[in-house]
KOLRO-326887 format. One line per 3 residues: for each residue z, x, y of N, C-alpha, C. Coordinates in nm, 2 decimals, always signed. Each point is the difference from the previous one (the first is absolute). Layout:
REM KOLRO-326887
Z:X:Y:Z:X:Y:Z:X:Y | ... .
REM end
This chain:
REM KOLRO-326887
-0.89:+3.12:-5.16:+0.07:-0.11:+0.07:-0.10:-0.08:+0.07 | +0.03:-0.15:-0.02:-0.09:-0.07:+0.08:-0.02:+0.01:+0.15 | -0.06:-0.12:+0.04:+0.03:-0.03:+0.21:+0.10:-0.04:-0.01 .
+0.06:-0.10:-0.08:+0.08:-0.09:-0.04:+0.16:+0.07:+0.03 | +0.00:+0.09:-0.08:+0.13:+0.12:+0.00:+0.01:+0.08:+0.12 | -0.13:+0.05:+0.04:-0.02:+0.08:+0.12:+0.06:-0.07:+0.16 .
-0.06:-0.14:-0.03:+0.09:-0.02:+0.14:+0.16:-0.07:-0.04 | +0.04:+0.02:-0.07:+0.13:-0.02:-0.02:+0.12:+0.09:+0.02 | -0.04:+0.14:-0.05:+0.02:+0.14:+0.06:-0.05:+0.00:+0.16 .
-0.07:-0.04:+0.03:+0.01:+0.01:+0.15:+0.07:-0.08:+0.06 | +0.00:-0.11:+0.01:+0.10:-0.14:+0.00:+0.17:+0.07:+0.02 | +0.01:+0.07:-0.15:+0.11:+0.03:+0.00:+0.07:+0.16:+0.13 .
-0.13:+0.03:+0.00:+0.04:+0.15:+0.09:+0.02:-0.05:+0.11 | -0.08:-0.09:+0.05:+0.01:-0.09:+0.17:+0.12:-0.05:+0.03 | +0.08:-0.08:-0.11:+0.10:-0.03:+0.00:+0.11:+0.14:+0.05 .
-0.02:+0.09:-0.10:+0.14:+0.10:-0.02:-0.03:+0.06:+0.13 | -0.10:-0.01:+0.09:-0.03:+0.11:+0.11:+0.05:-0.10:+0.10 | -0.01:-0.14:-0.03:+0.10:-0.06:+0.12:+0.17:-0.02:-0.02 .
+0.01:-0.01:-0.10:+0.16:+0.04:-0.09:+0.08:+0.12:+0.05 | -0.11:+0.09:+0.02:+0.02:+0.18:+0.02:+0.07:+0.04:+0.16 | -0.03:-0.15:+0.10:+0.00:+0.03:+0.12:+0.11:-0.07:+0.02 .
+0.02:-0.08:-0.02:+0.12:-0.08:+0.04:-0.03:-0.12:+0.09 | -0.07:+0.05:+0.08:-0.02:-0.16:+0.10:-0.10:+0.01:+0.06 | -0.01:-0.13:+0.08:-0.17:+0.04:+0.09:+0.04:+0.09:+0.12 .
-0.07:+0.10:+0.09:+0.00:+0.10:+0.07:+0.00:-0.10:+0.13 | +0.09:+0.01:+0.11:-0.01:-0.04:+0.15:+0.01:+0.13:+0.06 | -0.09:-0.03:+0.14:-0.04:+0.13:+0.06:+0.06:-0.04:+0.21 .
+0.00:+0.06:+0.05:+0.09:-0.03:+0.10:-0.12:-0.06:+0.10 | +0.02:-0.07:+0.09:-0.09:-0.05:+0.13:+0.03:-0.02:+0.09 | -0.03:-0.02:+0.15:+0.05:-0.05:+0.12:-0.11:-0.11:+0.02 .
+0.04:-0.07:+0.11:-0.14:-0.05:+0.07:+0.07:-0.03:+0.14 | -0.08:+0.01:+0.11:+0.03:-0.01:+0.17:-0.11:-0.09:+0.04 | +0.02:-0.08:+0.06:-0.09:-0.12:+0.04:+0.04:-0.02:+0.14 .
-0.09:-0.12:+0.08:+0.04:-0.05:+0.14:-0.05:-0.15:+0.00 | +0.10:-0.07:+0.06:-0.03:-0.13:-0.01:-0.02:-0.04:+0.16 | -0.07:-0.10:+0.05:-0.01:-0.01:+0.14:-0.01:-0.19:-0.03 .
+0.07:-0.09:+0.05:-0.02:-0.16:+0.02:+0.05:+0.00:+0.12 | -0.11:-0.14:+0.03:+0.01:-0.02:+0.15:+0.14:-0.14:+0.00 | +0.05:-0.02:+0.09:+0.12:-0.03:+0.07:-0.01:-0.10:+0.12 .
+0.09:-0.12:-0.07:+0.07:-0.08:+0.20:+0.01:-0.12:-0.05 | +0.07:-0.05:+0.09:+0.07:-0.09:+0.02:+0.02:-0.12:+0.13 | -0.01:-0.09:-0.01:+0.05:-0.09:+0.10:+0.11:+0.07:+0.04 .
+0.03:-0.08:+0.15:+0.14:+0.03:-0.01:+0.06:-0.09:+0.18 | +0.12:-0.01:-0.02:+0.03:-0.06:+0.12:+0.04:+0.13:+0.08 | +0.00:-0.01:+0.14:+0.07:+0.13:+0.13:+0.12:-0.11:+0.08 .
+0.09:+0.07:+0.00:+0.09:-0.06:+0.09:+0.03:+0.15:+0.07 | -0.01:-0.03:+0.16:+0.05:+0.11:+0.07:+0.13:-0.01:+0.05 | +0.09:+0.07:+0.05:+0.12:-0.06:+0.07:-0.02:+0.03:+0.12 .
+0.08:-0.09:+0.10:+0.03:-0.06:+0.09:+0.00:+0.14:+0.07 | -0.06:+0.06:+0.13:-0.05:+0.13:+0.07:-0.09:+0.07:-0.07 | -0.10:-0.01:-0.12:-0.04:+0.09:-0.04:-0.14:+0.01:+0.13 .
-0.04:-0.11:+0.08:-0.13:+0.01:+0.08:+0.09:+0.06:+0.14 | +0.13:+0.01:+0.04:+0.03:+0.01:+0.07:+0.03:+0.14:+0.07 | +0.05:+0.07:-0.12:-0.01:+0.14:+0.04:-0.09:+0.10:-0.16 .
-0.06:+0.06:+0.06:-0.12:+0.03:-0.04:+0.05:+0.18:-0.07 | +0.08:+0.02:+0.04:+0.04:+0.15:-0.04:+0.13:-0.01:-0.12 | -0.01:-0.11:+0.00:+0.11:-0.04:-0.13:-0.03:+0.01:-0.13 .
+0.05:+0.02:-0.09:-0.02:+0.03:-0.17:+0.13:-0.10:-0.08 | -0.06:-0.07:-0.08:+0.06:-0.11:-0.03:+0.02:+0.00:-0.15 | +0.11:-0.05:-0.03:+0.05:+0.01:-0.19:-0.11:-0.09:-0.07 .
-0.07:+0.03:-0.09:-0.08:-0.09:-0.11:+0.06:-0.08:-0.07 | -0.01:-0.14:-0.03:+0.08:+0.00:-0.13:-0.13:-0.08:-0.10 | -0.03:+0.06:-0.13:-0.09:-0.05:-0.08:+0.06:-0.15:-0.06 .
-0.03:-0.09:-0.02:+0.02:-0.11:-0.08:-0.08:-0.03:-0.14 | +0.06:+0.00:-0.10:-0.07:-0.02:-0.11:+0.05:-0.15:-0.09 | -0.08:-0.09:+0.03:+0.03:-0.15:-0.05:+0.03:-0.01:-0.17 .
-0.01:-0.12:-0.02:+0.08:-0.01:-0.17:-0.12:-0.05:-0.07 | -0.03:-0.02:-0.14:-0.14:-0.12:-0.03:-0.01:-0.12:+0.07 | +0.05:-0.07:+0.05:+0.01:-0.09:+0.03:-0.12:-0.03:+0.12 .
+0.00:+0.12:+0.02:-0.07:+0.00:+0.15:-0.14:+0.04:+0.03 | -0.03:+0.03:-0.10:-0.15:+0.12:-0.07:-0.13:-0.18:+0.05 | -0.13:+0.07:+0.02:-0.05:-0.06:+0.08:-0.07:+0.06:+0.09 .
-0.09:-0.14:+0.09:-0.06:+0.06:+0.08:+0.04:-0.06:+0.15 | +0.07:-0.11:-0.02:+0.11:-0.03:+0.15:+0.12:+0.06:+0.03 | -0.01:+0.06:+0.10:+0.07:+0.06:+0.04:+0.12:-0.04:+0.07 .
+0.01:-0.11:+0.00:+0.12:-0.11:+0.06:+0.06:+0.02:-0.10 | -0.03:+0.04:-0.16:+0.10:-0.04:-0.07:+0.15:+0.08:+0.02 | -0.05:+0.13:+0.04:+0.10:+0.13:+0.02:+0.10:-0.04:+0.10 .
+0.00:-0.12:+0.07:+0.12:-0.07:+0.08:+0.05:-0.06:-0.05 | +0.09:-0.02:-0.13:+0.02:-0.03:-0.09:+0.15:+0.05:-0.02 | -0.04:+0.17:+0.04:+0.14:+0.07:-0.11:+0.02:+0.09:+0.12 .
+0.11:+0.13:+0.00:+0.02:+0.07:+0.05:-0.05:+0.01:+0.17 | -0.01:+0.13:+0.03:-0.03:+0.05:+0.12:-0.12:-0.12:+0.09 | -0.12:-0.03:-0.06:-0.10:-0.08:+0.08:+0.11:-0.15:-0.02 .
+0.04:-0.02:-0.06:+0.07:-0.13:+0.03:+0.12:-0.02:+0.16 | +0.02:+0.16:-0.01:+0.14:-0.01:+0.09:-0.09:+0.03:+0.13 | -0.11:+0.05:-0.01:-0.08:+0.03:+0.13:-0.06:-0.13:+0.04 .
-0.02:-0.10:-0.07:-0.09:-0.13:-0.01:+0.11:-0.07:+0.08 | +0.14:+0.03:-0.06:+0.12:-0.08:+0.06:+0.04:+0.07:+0.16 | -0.11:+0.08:+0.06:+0.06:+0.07:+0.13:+0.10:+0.10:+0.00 .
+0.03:+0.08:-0.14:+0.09:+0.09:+0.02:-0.02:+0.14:+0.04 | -0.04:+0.08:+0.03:-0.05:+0.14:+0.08:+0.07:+0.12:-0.09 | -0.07:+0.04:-0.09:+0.05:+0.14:-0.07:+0.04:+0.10:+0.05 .
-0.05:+0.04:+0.10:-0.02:+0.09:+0.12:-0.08:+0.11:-0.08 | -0.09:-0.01:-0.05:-0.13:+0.06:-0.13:-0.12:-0.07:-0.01 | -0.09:+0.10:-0.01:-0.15:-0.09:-0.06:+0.02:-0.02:-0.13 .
-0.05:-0.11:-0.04:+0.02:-0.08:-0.15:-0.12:-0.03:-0.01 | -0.04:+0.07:-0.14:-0.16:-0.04:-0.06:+0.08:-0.02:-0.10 | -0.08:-0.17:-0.07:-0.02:-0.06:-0.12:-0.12:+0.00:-0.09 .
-0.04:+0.02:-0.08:-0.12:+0.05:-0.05:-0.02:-0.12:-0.11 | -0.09:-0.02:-0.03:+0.05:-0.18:-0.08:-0.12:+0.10:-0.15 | +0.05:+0.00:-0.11:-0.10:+0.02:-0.13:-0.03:-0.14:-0.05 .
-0.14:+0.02:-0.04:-0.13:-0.09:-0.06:+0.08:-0.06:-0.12 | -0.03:-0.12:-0.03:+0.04:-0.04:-0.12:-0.06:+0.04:-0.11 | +0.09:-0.01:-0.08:-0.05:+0.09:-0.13:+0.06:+0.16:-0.01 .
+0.07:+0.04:+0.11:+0.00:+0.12:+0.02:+0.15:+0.03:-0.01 | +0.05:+0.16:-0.01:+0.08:+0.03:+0.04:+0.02:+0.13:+0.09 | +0.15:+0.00:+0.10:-0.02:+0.12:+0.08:-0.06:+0.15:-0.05 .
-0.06:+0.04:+0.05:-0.10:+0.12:+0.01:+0.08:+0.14:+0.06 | +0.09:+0.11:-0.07:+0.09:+0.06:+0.11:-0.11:+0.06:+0.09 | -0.13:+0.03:-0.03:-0.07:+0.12:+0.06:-0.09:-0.11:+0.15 .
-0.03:-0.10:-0.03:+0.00:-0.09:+0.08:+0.07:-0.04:+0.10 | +0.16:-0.01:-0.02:+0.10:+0.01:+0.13:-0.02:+0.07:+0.01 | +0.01:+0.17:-0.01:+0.02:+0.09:+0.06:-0.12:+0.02:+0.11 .
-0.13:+0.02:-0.05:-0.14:-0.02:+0.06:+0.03:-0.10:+0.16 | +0.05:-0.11:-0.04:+0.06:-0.10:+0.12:+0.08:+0.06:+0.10 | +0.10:+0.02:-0.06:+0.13:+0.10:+0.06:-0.06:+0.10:+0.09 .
-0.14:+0.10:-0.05:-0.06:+0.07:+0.08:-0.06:-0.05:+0.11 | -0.07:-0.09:-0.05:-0.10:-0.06:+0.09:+0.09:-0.06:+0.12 | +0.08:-0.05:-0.04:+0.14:-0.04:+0.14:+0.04:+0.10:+0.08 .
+0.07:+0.16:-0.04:+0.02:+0.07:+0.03:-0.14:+0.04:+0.13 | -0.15:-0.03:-0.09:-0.09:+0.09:+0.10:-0.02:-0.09:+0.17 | +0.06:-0.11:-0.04:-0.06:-0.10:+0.08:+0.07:-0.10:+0.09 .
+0.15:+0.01:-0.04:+0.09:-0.04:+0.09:+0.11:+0.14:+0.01 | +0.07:-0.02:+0.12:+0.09:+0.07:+0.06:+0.13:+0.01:-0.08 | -0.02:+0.06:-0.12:+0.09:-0.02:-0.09:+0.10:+0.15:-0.01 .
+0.14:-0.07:-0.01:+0.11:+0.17:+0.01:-0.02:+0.04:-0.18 | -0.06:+0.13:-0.04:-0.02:+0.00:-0.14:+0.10:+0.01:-0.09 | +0.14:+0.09:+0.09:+0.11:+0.01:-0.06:+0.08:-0.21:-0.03 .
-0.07:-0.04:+0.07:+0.08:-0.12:-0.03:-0.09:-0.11:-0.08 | -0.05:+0.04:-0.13:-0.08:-0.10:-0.04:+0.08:-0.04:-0.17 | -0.01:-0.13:+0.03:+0.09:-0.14:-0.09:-0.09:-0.05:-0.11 .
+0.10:+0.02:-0.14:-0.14:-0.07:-0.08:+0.06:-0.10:-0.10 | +0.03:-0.14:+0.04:+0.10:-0.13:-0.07:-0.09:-0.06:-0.08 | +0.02:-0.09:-0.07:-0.04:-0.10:-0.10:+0.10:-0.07:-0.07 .
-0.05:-0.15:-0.06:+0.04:-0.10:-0.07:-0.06:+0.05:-0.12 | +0.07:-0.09:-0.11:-0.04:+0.01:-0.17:-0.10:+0.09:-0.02 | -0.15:-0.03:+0.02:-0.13:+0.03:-0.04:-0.05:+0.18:+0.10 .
+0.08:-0.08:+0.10:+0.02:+0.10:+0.12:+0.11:+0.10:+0.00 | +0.12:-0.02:-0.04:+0.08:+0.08:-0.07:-0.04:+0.06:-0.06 | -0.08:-0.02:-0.15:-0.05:+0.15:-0.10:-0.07:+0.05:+0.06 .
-0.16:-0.06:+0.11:-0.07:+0.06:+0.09:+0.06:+0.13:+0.08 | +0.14:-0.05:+0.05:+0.06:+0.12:+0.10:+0.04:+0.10:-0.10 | +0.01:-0.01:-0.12:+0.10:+0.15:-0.09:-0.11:+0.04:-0.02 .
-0.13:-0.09:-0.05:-0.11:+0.08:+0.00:-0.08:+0.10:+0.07 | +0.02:-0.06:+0.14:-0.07:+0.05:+0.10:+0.09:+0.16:+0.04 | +0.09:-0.02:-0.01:+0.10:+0.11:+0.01:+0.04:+0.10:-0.13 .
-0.03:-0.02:-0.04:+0.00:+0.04:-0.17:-0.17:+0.13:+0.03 | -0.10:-0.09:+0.05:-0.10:+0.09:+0.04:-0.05:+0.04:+0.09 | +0.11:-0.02:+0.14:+0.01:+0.09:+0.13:+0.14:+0.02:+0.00 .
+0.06:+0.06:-0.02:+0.15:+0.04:+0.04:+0.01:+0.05:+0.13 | -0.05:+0.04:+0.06:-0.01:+0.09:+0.12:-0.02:-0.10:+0.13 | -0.06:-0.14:-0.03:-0.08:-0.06:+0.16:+0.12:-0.12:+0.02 .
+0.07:-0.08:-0.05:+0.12:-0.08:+0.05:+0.13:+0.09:+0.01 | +0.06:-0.05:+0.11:+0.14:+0.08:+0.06:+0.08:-0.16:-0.06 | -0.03:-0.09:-0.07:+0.12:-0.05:-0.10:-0.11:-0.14:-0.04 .
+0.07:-0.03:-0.07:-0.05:-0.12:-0.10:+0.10:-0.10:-0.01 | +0.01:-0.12:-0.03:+0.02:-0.14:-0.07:-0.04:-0.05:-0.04 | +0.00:-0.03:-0.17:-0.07:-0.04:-0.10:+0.11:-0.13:-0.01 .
-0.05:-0.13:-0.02:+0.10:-0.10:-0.07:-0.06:-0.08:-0.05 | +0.07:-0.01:-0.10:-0.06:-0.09:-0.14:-0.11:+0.07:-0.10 | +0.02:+0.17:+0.04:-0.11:+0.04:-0.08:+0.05:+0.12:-0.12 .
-0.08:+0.11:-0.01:+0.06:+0.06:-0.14:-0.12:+0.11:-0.02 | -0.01:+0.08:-0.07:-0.09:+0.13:+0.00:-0.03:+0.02:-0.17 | +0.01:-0.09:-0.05:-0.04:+0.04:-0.14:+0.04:+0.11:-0.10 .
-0.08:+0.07:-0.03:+0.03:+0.12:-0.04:+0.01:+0.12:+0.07 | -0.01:-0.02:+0.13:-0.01:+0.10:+0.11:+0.14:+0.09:+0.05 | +0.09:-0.13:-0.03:+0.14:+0.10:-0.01:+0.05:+0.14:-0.06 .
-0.12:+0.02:-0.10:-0.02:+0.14:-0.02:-0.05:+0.08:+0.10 | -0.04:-0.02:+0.06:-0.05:+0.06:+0.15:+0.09:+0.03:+0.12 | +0.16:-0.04:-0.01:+0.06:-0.04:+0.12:+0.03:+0.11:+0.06 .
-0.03:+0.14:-0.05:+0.01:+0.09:+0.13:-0.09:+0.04:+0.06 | -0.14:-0.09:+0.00:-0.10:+0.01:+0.09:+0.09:-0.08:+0.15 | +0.06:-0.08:-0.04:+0.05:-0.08:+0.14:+0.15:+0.02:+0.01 .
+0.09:+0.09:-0.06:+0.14:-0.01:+0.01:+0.02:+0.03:+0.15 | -0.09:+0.08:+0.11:+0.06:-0.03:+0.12:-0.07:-0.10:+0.12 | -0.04:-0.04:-0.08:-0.04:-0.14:+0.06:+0.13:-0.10:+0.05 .
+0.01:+0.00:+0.10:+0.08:-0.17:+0.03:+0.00:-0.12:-0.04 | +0.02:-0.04:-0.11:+0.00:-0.18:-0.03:+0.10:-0.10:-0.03 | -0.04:-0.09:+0.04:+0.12:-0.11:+0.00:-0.07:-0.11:-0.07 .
+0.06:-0.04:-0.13:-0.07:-0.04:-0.09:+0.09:-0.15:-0.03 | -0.05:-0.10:+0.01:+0.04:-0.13:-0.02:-0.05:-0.09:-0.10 | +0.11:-0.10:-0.09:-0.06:-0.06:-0.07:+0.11:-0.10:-0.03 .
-0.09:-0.15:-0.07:+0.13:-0.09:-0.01:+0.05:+0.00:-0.21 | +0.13:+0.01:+0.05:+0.09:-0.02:-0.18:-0.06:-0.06:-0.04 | -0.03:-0.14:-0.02:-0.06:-0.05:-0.04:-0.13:-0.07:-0.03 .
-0.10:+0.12:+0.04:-0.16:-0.04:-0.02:-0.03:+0.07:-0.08 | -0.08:-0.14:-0.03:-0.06:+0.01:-0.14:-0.16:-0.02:-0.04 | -0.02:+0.06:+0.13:-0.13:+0.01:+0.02:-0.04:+0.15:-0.05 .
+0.06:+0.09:+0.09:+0.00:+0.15:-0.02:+0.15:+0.03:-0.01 | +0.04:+0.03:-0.09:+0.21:+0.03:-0.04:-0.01:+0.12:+0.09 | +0.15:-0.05:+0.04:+0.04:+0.12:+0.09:-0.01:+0.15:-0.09 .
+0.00:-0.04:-0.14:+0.01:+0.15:-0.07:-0.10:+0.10:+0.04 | -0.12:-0.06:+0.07:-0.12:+0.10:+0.02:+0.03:+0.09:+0.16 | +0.10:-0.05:+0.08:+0.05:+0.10:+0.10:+0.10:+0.06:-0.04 .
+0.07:-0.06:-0.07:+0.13:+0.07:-0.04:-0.04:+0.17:-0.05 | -0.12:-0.04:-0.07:-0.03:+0.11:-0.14:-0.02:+0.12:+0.13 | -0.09:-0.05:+0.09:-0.06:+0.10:+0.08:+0.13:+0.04:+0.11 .
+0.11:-0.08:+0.05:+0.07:+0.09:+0.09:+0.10:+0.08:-0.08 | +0.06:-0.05:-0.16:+0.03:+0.08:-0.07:-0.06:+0.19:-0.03 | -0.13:-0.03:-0.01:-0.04:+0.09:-0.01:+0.02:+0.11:+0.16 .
-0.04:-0.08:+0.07:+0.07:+0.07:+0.12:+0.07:+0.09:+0.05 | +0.12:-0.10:-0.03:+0.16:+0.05:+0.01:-0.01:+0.07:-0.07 | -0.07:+0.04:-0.11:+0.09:+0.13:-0.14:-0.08:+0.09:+0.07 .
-0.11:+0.02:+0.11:-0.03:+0.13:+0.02:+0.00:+0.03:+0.16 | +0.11:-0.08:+0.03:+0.05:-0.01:+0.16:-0.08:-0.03:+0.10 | -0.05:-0.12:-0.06:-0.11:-0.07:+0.12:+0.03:-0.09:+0.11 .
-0.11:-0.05:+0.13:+0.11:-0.05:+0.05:+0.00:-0.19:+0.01 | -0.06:-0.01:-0.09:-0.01:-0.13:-0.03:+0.13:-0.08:+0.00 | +0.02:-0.13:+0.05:+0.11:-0.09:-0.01:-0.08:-0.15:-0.06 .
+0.13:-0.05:-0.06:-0.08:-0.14:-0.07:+0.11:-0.14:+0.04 | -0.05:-0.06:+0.03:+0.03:-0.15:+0.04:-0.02:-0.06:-0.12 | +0.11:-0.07:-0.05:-0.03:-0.17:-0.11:+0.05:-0.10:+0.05 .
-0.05:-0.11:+0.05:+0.08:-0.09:+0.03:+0.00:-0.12:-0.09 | +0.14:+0.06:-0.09:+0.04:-0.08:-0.11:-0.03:-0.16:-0.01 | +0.01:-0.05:+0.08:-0.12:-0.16:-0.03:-0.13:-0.03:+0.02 .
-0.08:+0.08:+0.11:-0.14:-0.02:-0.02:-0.05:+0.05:-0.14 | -0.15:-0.11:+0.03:-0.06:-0.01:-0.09:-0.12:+0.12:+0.05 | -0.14:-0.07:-0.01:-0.10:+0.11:+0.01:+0.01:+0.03:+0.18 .
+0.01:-0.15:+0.03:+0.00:+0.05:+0.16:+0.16:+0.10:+0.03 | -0.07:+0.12:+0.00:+0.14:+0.05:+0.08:-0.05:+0.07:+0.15 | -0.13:-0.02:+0.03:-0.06:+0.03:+0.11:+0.03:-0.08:+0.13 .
-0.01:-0.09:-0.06:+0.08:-0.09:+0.19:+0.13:+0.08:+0.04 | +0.10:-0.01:-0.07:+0.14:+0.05:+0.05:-0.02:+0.13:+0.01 | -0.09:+0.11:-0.04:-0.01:+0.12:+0.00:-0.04:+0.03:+0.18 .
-0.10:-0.08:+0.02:-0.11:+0.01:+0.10:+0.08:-0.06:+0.11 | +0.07:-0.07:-0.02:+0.09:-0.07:+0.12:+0.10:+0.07:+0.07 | +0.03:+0.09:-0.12:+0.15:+0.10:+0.03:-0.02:+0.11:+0.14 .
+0.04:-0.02:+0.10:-0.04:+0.05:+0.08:+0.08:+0.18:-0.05 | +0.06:+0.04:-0.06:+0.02:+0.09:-0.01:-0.10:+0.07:-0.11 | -0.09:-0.07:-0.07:-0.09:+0.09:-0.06:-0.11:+0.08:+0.07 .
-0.02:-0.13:+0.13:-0.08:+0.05:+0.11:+0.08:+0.13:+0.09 | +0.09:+0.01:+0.03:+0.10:+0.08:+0.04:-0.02:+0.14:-0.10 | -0.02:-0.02:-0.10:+0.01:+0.15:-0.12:-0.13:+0.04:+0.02 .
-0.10:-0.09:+0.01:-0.12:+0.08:-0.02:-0.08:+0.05:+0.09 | +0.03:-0.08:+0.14:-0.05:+0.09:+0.11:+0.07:+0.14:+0.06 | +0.10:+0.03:-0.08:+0.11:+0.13:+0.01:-0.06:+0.11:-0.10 .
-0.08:-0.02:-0.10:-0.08:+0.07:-0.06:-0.11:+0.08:+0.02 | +0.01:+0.10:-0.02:-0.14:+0.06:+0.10:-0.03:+0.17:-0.15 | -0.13:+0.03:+0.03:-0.02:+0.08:-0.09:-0.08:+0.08:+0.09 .
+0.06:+0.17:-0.04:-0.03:+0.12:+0.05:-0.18:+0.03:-0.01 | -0.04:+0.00:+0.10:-0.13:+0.04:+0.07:-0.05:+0.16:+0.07 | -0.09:-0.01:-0.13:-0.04:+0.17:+0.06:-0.05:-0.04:+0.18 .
REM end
């Protein structure tokens, strides 16, 4: 027999020996890693009205998380929407309100608020059991986010105009979380269907989430939300159990 023939018969054995197996072999792996990125934020402070006054007091937080609209490096723009707007208008939370403004180009960071959230905690006179974490549109997904990967550090939430993606698979990381979740019928910026999806998911596993639509707003459903003096009324009544 020639070379010619000889590697043909081998040719052909190589084949039948991978024929013989069935498939290619996978073998099992883990891997554990650690990631460390540095963090921060601008941000506006509003104190309320006695906080210099009496000094042994512990005071409700409430985080503000702005919309795109606001992203930048002026910080005026954050008087614009929500909570820094109503403080700019002389209204008194009876809470410290930090606004934290994200860089353009960017979007909310959960591990970044939280980092913040700390850093407030170490440094003002803050009551821990009473710490608030709201948002508009951009700031809305920011707060499901942020909460989504601390469940444990806000005693309630208000998300409006926002939505959690795929994260509604997750909802019993936060089903005892407090939220009061707002959005308008008809915006068509972010469809109400992206709260809906998430307080649905909720309610089927007895969460205590509640949802607001106010059947004619558009994207703004945050003015009328933020005005409502009884949302301010629900959320300073919220408080979360403290070792």
């Amino acid at each position: 027999m020639g070379l010619h023939g000889v590697m043909k018969i081998r040719m052909l054995l190589a084949v039948c020996c991978l024929w013989s197996t069935g498939h290619a072999e996978q073998v099992e792996k883990a891997f554990e890693g650690k990631v460390e990125v540095a963090v921060g934020y601008r941000y506006l402070l509003g104190l309320p009205e006695g906080y210099e006054a009496d000094m042994g007091k512990r005071w409700p937080l409430i985080v503000f998380l702005h919309g795109a609209g606001e992203r930048g490096e002026d910080l005026n723009l954050l008087k614009k929407h929500g909570p820094p707007k109503l403080i700019e208008a002389g209204k008194d939370l009876g809470a410290i309100v930090a606004s934290p403004q994200v860089p353009e180009g960017e979007i909310w960071d959960p591990h970044a608020v939280k980092a913040l959230t700390d850093e407030l905690v170490a440094t003002l006179r803050v009551d821990v059991g009473r710490i608030y974490l709201t948002g508009i549109s951009m700031g809305g997904f920011g707060t499901w986010e942020t909460v989504f990967s601390y469940p444990d550090t806000y005693a309630a939430i208000v998300p409006i105009c926002g939505g959690t993606g795929v994260r509604w698979l997750l909802a019993e990381r936060v089903k005892d979380l407090p939220a009061w979740i707002f959005h308008g019928g008809k915006d068509t910026v972010v469809p109400p269907e992206n709260s809906e999806k998430i307080h649905a998911a909720l309610k089927k596993i007895g969460g205590q989430a509640k949802l607001t639509i106010y059947p004619e707003a558009k994207h703004d459903s945050w003015t009328v939300a933020y005005d409502d003096p009884e949302l301010w009324d629900w959320l300073m009544k919220q408080r979360r159990a403290v070792d």
